[in-house]
Structure formats: structure tokens, C-alpha cells
C-alpha positions in Angstrom: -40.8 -7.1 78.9 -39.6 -4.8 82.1 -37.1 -2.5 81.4 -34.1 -2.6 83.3 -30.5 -1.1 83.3 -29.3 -3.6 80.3 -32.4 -3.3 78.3 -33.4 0.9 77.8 -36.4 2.0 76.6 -36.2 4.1 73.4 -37.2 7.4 75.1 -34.1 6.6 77.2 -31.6 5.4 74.4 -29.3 7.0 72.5 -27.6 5.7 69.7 -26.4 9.3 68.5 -25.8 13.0 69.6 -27.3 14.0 66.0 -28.6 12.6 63.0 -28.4 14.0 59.7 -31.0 13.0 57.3 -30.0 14.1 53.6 -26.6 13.0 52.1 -26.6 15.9 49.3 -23.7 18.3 50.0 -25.3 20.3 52.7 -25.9 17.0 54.6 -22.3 15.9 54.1 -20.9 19.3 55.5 -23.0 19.5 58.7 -21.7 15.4 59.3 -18.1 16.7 58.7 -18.6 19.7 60.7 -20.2 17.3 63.5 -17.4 14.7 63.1 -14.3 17.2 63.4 -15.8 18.2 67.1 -16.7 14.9 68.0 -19.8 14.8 67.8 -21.3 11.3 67.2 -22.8 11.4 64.0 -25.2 9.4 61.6 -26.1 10.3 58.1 -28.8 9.1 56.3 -29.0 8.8 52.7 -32.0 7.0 51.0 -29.9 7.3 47.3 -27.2 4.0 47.2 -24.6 6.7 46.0 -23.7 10.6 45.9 -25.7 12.6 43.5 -24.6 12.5 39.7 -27.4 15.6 39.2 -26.4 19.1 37.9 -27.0 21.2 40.6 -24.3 23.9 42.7 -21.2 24.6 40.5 -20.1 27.5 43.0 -18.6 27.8 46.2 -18.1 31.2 47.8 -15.1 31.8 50.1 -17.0 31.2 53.5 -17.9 28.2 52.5 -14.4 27.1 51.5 -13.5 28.3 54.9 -16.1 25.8 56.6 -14.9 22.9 54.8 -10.9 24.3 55.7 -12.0 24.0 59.2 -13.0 20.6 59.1 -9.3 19.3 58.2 -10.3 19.3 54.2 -8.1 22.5 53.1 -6.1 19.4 51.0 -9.0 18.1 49.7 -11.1 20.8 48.6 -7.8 22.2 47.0 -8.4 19.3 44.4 -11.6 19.8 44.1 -12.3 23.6 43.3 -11.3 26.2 41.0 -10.4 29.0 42.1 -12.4 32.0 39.7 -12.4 35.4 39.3 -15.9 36.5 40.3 -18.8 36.8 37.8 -18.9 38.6 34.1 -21.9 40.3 33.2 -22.5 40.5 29.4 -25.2 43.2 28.0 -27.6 42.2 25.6 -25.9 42.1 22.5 -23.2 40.1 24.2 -20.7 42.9 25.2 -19.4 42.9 28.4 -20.5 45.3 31.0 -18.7 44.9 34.2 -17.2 42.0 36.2 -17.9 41.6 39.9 -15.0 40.4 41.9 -16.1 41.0 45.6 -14.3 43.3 47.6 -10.1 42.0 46.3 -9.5 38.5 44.9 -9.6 37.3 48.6 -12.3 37.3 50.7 -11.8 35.3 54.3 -8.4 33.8 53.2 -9.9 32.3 50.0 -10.9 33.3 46.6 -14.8 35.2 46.5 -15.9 32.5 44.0 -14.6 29.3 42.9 -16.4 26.6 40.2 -16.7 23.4 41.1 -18.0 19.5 40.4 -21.2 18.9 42.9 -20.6 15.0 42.3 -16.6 15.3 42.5 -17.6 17.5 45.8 -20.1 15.1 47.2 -17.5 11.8 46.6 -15.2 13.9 48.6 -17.2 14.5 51.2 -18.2 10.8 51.4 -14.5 9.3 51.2 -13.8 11.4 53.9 -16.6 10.9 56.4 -17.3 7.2 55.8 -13.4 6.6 57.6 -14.2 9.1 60.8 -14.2 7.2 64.1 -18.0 8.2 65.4 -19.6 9.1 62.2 -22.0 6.0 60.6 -23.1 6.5 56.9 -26.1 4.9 56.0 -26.7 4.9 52.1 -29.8 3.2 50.3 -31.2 4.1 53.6 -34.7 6.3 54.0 -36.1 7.8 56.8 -39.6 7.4 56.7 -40.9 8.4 60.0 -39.5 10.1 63.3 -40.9 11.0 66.7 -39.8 12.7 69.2 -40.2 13.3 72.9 -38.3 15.6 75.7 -35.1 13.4 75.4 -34.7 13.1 71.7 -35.7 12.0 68.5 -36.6 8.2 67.1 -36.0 7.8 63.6 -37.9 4.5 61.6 -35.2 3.5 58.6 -35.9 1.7 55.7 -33.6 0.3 53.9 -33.5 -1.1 50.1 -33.8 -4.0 50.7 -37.2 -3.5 52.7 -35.2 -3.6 56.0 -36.4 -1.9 59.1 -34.9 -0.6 62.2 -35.8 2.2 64.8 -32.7 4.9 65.5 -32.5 7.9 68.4 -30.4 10.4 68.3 -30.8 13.4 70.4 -31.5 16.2 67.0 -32.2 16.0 64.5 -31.0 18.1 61.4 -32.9 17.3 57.5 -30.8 18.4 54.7 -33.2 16.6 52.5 -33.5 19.2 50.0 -36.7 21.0 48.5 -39.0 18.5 48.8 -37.8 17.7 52.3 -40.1 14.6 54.3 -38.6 15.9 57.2 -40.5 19.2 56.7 -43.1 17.8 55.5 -44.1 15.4 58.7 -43.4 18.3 60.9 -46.1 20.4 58.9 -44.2 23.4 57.7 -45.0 24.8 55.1 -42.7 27.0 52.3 -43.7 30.6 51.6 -42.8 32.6 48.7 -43.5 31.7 44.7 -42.0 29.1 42.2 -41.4 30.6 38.5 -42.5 29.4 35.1 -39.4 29.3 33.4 -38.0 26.8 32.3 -33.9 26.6 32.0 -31.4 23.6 30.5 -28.3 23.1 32.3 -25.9 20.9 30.8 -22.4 19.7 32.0 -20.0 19.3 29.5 -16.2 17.9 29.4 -13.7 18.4 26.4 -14.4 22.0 26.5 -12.1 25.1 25.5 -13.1 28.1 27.4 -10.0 29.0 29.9 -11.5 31.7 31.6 -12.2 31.7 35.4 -14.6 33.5 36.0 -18.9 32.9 35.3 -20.6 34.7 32.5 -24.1 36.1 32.4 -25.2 36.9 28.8 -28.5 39.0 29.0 -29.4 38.0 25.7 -33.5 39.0 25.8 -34.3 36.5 23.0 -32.4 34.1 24.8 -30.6 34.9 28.2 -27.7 32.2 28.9 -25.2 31.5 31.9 -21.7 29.9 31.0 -19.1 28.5 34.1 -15.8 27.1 32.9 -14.7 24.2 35.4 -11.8 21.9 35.9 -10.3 20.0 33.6 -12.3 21.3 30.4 -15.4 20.7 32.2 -18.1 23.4 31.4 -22.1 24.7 32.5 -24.3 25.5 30.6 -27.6 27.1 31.2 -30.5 28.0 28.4 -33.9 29.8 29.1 -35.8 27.6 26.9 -38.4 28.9 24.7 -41.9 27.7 25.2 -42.3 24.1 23.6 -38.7 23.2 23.8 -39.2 21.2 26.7 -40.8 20.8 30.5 -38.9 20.8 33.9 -38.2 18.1 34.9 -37.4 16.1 31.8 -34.4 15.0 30.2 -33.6 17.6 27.0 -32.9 15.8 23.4 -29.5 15.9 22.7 -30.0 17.0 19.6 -31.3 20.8 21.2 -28.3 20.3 23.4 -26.5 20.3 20.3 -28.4 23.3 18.9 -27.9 25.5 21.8 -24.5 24.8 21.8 -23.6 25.3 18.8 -22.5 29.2 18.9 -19.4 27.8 21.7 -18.2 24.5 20.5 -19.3 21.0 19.0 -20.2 18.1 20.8 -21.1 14.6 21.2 -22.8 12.7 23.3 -19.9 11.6 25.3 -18.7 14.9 26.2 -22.4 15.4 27.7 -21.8 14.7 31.2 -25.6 15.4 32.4 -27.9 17.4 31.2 -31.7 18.6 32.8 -34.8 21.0 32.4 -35.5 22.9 35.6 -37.6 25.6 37.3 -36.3 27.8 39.9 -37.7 29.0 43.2 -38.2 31.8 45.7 -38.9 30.0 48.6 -38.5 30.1 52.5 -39.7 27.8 55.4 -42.2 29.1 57.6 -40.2 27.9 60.4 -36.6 26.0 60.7 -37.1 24.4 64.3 -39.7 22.1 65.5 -38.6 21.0 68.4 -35.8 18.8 68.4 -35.5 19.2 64.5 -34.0 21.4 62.5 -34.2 22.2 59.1 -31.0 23.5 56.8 -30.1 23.6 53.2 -32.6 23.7 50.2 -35.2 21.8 53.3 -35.2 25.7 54.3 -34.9 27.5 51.8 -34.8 27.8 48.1 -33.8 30.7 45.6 -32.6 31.3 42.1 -29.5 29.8 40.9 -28.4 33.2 39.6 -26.6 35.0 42.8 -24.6 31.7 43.0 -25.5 31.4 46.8 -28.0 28.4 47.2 -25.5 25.8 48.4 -23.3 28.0 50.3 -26.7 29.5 51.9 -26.9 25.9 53.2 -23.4 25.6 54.3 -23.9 28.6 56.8 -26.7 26.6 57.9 -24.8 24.0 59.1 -21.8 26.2 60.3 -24.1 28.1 62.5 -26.0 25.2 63.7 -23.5 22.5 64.2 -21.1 23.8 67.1 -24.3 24.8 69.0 -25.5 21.4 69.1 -22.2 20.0 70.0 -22.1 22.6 72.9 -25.8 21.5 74.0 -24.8 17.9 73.6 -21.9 18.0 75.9 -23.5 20.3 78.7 -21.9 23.7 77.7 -25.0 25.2 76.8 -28.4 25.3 77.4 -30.8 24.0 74.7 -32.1 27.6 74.2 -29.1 28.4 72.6 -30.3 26.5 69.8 -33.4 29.1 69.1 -30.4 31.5 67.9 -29.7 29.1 64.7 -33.2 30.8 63.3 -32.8 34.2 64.7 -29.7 34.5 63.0 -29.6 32.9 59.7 -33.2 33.4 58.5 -33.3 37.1 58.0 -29.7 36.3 55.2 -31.2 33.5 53.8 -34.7 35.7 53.0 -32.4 38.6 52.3 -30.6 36.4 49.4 -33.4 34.8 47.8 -34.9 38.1 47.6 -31.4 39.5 45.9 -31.5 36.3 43.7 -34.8 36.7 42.7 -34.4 40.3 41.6 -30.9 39.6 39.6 -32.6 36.9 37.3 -35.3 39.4 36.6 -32.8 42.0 35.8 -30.4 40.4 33.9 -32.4 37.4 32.7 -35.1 39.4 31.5 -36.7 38.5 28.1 -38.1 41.8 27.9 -36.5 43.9 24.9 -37.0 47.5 26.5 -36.2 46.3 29.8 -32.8 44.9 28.6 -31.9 48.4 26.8 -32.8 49.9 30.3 -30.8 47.8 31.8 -27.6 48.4 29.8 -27.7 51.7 29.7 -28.3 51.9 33.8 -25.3 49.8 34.7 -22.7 51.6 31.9 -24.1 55.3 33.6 -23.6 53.4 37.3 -20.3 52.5 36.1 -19.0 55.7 35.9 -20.0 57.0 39.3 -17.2 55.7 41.6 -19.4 54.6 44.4 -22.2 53.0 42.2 -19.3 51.1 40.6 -18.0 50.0 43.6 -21.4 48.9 44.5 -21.5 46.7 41.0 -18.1 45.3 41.3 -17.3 44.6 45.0 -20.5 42.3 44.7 -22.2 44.8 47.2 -25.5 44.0 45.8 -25.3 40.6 47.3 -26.9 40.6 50.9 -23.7 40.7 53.9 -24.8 38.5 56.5 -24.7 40.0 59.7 -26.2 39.0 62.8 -28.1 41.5 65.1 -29.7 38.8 67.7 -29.0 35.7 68.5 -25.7 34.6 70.3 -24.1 37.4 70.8 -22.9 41.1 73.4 -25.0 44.0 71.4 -22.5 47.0 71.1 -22.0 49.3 68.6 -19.0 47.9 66.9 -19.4 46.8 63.6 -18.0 44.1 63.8 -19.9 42.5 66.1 -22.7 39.6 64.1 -20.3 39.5 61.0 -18.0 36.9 59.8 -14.7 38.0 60.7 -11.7 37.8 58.0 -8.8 36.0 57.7 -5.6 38.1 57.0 -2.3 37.2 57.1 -0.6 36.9 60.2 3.2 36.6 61.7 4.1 34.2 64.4 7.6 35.3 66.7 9.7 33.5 64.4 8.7 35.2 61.3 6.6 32.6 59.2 3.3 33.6 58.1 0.0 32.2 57.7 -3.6 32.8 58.1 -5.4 33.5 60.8 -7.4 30.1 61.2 -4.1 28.5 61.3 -3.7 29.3 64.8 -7.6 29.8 65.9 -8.7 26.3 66.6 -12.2 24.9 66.5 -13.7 26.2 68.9 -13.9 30.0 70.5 -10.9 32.4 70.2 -10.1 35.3 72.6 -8.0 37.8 70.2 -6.6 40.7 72.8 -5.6 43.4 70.6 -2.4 45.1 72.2 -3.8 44.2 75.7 -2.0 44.4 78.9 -1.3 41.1 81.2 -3.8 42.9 84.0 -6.4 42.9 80.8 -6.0 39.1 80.5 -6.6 38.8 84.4 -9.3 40.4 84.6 -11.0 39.3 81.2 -10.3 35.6 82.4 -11.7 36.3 85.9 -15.2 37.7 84.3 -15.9 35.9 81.5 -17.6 32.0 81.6 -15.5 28.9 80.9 -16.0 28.3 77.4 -13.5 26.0 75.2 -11.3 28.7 74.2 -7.8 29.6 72.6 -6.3 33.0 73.7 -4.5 34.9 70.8 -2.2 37.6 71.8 -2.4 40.1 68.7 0.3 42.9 68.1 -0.8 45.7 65.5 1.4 47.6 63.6 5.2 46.4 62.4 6.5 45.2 66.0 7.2 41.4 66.3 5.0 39.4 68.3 6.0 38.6 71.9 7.4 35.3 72.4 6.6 32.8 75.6 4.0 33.3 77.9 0.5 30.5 77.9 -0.8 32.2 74.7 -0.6 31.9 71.2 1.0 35.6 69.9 0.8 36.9 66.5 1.9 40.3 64.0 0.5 41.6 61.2 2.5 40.5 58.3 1.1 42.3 55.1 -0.9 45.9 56.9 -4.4 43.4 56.1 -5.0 42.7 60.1 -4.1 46.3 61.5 -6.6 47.5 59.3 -9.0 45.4 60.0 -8.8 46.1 63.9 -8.1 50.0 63.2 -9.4 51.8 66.6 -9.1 48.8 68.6 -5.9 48.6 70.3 -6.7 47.6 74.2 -10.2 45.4 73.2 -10.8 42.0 73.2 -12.5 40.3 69.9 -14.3 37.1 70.6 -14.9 34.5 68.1 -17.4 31.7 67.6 -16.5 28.5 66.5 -18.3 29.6 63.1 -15.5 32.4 62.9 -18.7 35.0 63.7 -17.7 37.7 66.1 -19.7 37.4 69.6 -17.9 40.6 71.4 -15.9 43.1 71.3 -15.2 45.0 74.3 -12.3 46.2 77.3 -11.6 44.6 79.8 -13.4 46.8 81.8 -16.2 46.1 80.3 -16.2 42.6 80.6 -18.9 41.9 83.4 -21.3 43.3 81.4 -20.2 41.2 78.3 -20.1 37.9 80.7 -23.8 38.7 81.9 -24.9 38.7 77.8 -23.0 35.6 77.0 -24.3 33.6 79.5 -27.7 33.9 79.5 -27.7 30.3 77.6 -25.0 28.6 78.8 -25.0 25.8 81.6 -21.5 26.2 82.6 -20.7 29.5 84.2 -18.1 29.0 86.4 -15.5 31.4 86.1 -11.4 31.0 86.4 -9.7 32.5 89.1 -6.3 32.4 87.8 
């Protein structure tokens, strides 16, 4: 058969700008981040419903933010609750210190909040499978792709033995550890699995209130406890050698052993339960081409730090608003190198930090629990060590020094940038993200209307919001083409401290890009657009 104009050839078809392979919670994020810009989306899922497995229980507040900035605020609201950080416990079961991030808010939400991966992932689902441009294919596998200069071709199978032959322009797999997406492209994972084996086990009907996770570095027998929703409850057991094998389903009646010292159950009130081994691993690379790896598919670490699924979830936030700016001509595809540059040296950083917490406070090793105890209680007492304890400073800051992005000296500039409370000219208050939008804001910090001129005459067309910011306790200006907010609680003015007459800008994943005067904006413009198609400038 010829082709003609009504009749494409694959290598000139496409049925999608991106398709996500991998319906696990990862997956489901980067389709929702995809969806709320737009973006025409499949998601392929080779299960026939979300996950019922024990897996993530906590969210950190960036992630939170993410899913806020697809439209869910409402909806993750329901779903999480909101903690109180982590408890450590010494080895006789005392506590030692609780680590509660930097104040009981970090980016506008709480550091650490518990959570239902299944309730999470129906959410998600619900959601998605009503968006206008998003297709959800369940009991669906992808069991082959190629791809070419133009995109990607993707062979589906379905359940029933069905096959069919999909292109999409990327391709992202959020397929987890055992990813056939990584696998066909031939990259390999680097680092070491660990012997241990742990239970986990998901209970309901339970009585523990508290809000926070605790960490019992128990040497005989180190255990993890997370209080939930709704008298839902984790537990997680290093199990002794003989007591079972990862993988397998544990006997209720060790369940029942384990738990014993916290509470009775039965088997109803045993929501899942699963033996596991844990990993410290990292993909050799996350790009091949048009595919891109995210999630668990790129890396994998210890469940201890908490930060596997929300690891995956700045995956997605990084990547996603790069591919829709490629997809609709914004950018060049080069941009998309910087998902790597930036998130892999976090992601190696944190399953590094993970790695080393199990083998501190999980340690079955009697002296080395003693030593442990009595560092932390002599760190306690030092006011900066404490603070380095406490404020969760041990945990890896992700920061970007390359990628997309004006060097300068700033420290802000590469990190995530908070979410205080803000005032509009009326007097009601919010946060910050209320009046950002999804795609890049302009913040001018006490700027002049010449600044704006000038900033707006230099700088490349991107889609953009412009926030007029006043510091200190004068009322934002009303009228004018911009969007004009105060500081209502001290939180922003000492966030921008020093930078009255600069200009912040944000990415669409709420990363700062620049910070600079308007003076200096030529040379910021010549950084920014090195991979961007679109340069025109305005002349307003």
C-alpha cells in the first residue's frame, strides 16, 4: 500500500505527545502532571487495577506540592495525614530525638505526611481516567517499542491476547525496579541489593494516635511503626534468619507473634502483609534517546529515609513541563538532557543517605547500637549538631547546579523555592502557588516599572505570570497588568532578605532558574536560551 496524506506511515504518526508506561504512583503523577498542561497523554498499565501491595506510606511536602499543582489539593487532602516528622527510639526502646524538618511546614505543607499507596493510586486513577486528552489503558503491557528521529512506537498487548502498535513522541517508564523499559534499552542498575529480609504488614482497627513514624533500634530486633488514617497502621520487622524469604507471603500466625508487644489481631484486620529486601541502586543512565526513565525504573534505595516515592515524584515534576515545552515548540529537545543533570546527583545523594540510616539505626550489632545511642544523646546537646538531627538536615537538599538554569552566586538559585504566606491588595491571604500558575513566574521583588521594561524587553517569551512582590508591612499595590502581593506573616520577607530590586524566576517545577537586576538581565537572557526555540523578545 502507498502512503498518502489519509493513510501515515508510523514514523510519521502520532497518536500521543507522551506515553507513560507504568501505572504505579509515580506513573499516575507524571500522567496528571502531563494532563493539567495539556499534554496528550496515554498510560499504560499491564495490572487490570491499582496496586493493593504494601509499598510508600510517606509523602514529603514537595511532593504534596506536585500533586497541589495538578488541581488535587481537595483530593490529596482526603487522602493523607498530615504527621509530625519521624521518632527515633534507642535501643532499649527510649526515645532519642524526633526529626521534624526545618518548622512543621515545609513549602506550604506538612514535612511528612502517612498515607494509603492503594487509596493514593485509586485517587490518582478516578481522577485521570475523566481528563479530556489523557487515555488509560489497564490490563494493558507493553512489550516492545522502537524508536526513530520522530518518536517512539509502542507494541501493546492486552489480556485478552490483543495487539496493537501506539507512537507517541516520548516516552517516560515508571515501571518500577524491574523496569522492561530499561531493560530493552540495555541499562543496567549500579550499586548493591541487601540480604535482609524485613515483614511489612498493614493493619486496620489499630490504637496508636500518634502522627508521627517511629524507628525502634532494637539490635535483637530493629522495627519501624507508621500510624495511618482511620486506625490504619505499618508495620515493619527485620526477620531473623529462617522466619521467612523475600518475596513470600509471612504466616499469619508470626504476624501475630511480632505483633503481639502493640496490640491483638485477626486476620481481618490484616490488610496485606509481605517479606522484602531492600536496595541501593541507581541506573547507569535515565535517557536513551526518546525514553526516559523515572521512579523506582531509576532508582532504588532503602525504605528507611522515607524518600523512595517522592524521589520518583521529582522525577516526573522535573521532567514533565520540559516535555510539554519540547512538544509544543517552546524548547529545543536538548532541554531535555537537563532532566539527568539535575536530578541524578539527589537521587544518588539519597539512596546513599538511606543506605547509611538503616545501617545506623537498623543495626543488629549490639556495640554498634550502644555507640550509636550514646553519639546521638552527646549530638543532642550541641545546638548545631541538634539542629542537624532534628531539622532532618541529614537528609540530602536537592539543589541544582547544572541543568536549566543562569549560574550566580545566589543561593537560591537550583533549589526549590518555598511557599509562604502572602497578602493580596484586599487583605486575604494565601500561599504563594495560589497566585503562581503552572507555568513560569517572574517575582520582581520591590522593582521599579523601568525594571519591568527592561526585564520584559531582554528576556525570551516564555509562558509566564509576572508577580509584583512588596516586602516588609506595606500593602501591595493595586491595578496595573500584574498580579501584586505582601508579606502577611514576616515568612516571605525573610525568605527574599537582601533582595529588594531583583527579579526571582520560577520553573514550572517551583525550582528557581534566576535571580538577578534588571540590569543584569541580557546576560541572564543569553543563559536561558541556549535551549529554547522561541526567542523572540517583547517590545512592550
Amino acid at each position: 500500500m502507498h502512503e498518502t496524506e489519509t493513510e501515515p506511515s508510523s514514523r510519521d504518526r502520532r497518536d500521543f505527545r507522551v506515553a507513560v508506561v507504568g501505572g504505579g504512583p509515580v506513573g499516575l503523577t507524571a500522567a496528571a502532571l502531563l494532563a493539567a498542561r495539556n499534554v496528550p497523554v496515554v498510560l499504560v498499565e499491564r495490572n487490570a487495577r491499582t496496586s493493593d501491595d504494601a509499598k510508600a506510606i510517606s509523602m514529603d511536602a514537595e511532593s504534596v506540592r506536585t500533586l497541589h499543582q495538578c488541581g488535587l489539593g481537595e483530593q490529596v487532602r482526603r487522602t493523607v495525614l498530615p504527621g509530625t516528622g519521624v521518632r527515633f527510639h534507642d535501643r532499649r526502646g527510649r526515645p532519642l530525638f524526633q526529626a521534624r524538618g526545618a518548622g512543621p511546614y515545609v513549602f506550604g505543607h506538612a514535612v511528612k505526611s502517612q498515607f494509603s499507596q492503594p487509596e493514593l493510586e485509586a485517587m490518582l486513577f478516578d481522577w485521570l481516567k475523566n481528563r479530556p486528552g489523557v487515555d488509560v489503558r489497564m490490563s494493558t503491557e507493553c512489550v516492545s517499542y522502537e524508536q526513530d528521529g520522530t518518536g517512539v512506537t509502542l507494541r501493546l498487548r492486552t489480556a485478552g491476547g490483543d495487539e496493537e502498535d501506539l507512537r507517541a513522541d516520548y516516552l517516560i517508564g515508571c515501571d518500577g525496579g524491574r523496569s522492561g523499559i530499561r531493560t530493552q534499552a540495555g541499562i543496567q542498575m549500579q550499586g548493591r541489593s541487601f540480604d535482609d529480609v524485613w515483614l511489612v504488614a498493614d493493619t486496620v482497627g489499630d490504637q496508636h494516635n500518634d502522627r508521627c513514624s517511629m524507628h525502634f533500634g532494637n539490635p535483637v530486633r530493629p522495627y519501624v511503626i507508621v500510624p495511618g488514617k482511620e486506625g490504619r497502621c505499618r508495620y515493619e520487622f527485620l526477620l531473623r534468619p529462617g522466619e521467612g524469604k523475600a518475596g513470600e507471603k509471612p504466616d499469619f500466625e508470626l504476624v501475630r507473634h511480632l505483633l503481639s508487644p502493640f496490640r491483638d489481631i485477626t486476620p481481618d484486620q490484616l490488610e496485606r502483609a509481605v517479606n522484602y529486601r531492600f536496595h541501593g541502586l541507581v541506573a547507569e543512565r535515565w535517557q536513551s534517546g526518546r525514553v526516559f526513565l523515572a521512579g523506582d525504573a531509576a532508582h532504588m534505595m532503602p525504605p528507611f529515609a522515607g524518600q523512595g516515592l517522592n524521589s520518583g515524584v521529582r522525577d516526573v515534576a522535573n521532567l514533565c513541563w520540559k516535555l510539554a515545552l519540547v512538544g509544543d515548540g517552546t524548547a529545543r529537545p536538548a532541554l531535555l538532557e537537563s532532566y539527568e543533570q539535575e536530578r541524578r546527583p539527589h537521587a544518588e545523594a539519597t539512596v546513599l543517605a538511606s543506605v547509611r540510616q538503616g545501617e545506623i539505626f537498623m543495626t543488629t550489632d549490639q556495640r554498634r547500637a550502644h555507640t550509636r545511642d550514646v553519639a546521638v544523646r552527646a549530638m543532642l546537646r550541641i545546638p548545631r549538631t541538634r539542629d542537624y538531627l532534628e531539622r532532618l538536615q541529614y537528609l540530602p537538599r536537592a539543589r541544582f547546579t547544572q541543568g536549566w538554569l543562569a549560574p550566580g552566586a545566589d543561593p537560591l538559585i537550583g533549589a526549590a523555592f518555598e511557599q509562604p504566606r502572602i497578602q493580596d491588595p484586599d487583605g486575604a491571604e494565601s500561599r504563594l502557588d495560589t497566585v503562581l500558575g503552572e507555568d513560569f513566574a517572574l517575582l520582581g521583588i520591590d522593582v521599579t516599572e523601568d525594571d519591568w521594561t527592561t526585564v520584559r524587553r531582554t528576556l525570551p517569551v516564555l509562558p509566564l505570570r509576572e508577580v509584583d512582590v512588596v516586602l516588609g508591612d506595606r500593602r501591595p499595590r493595586t491595578g496595573g497588568p500584574r498580579i501584586a502581593v505582601g508579606d502577611a506573616d514576616g515568612d516571605l520577607e525573610r525568605l527574599l532578605e537582601g533582595r529588594s530590586g531583583s527579579f526571582v524566576l520560577l520553573r514550572p517545577d517551583r525550582y528557581v532558574a534566576a535571580v538577578f537586576a534588571a540590569w543584569q538581565s541580557t546576560a541572564t537572557a543569553r543563559e536561558l536560551s541556549a535551549h529554547l526555540s522561541r526567542i523572540e523578545r517583547n517590545t512592550a
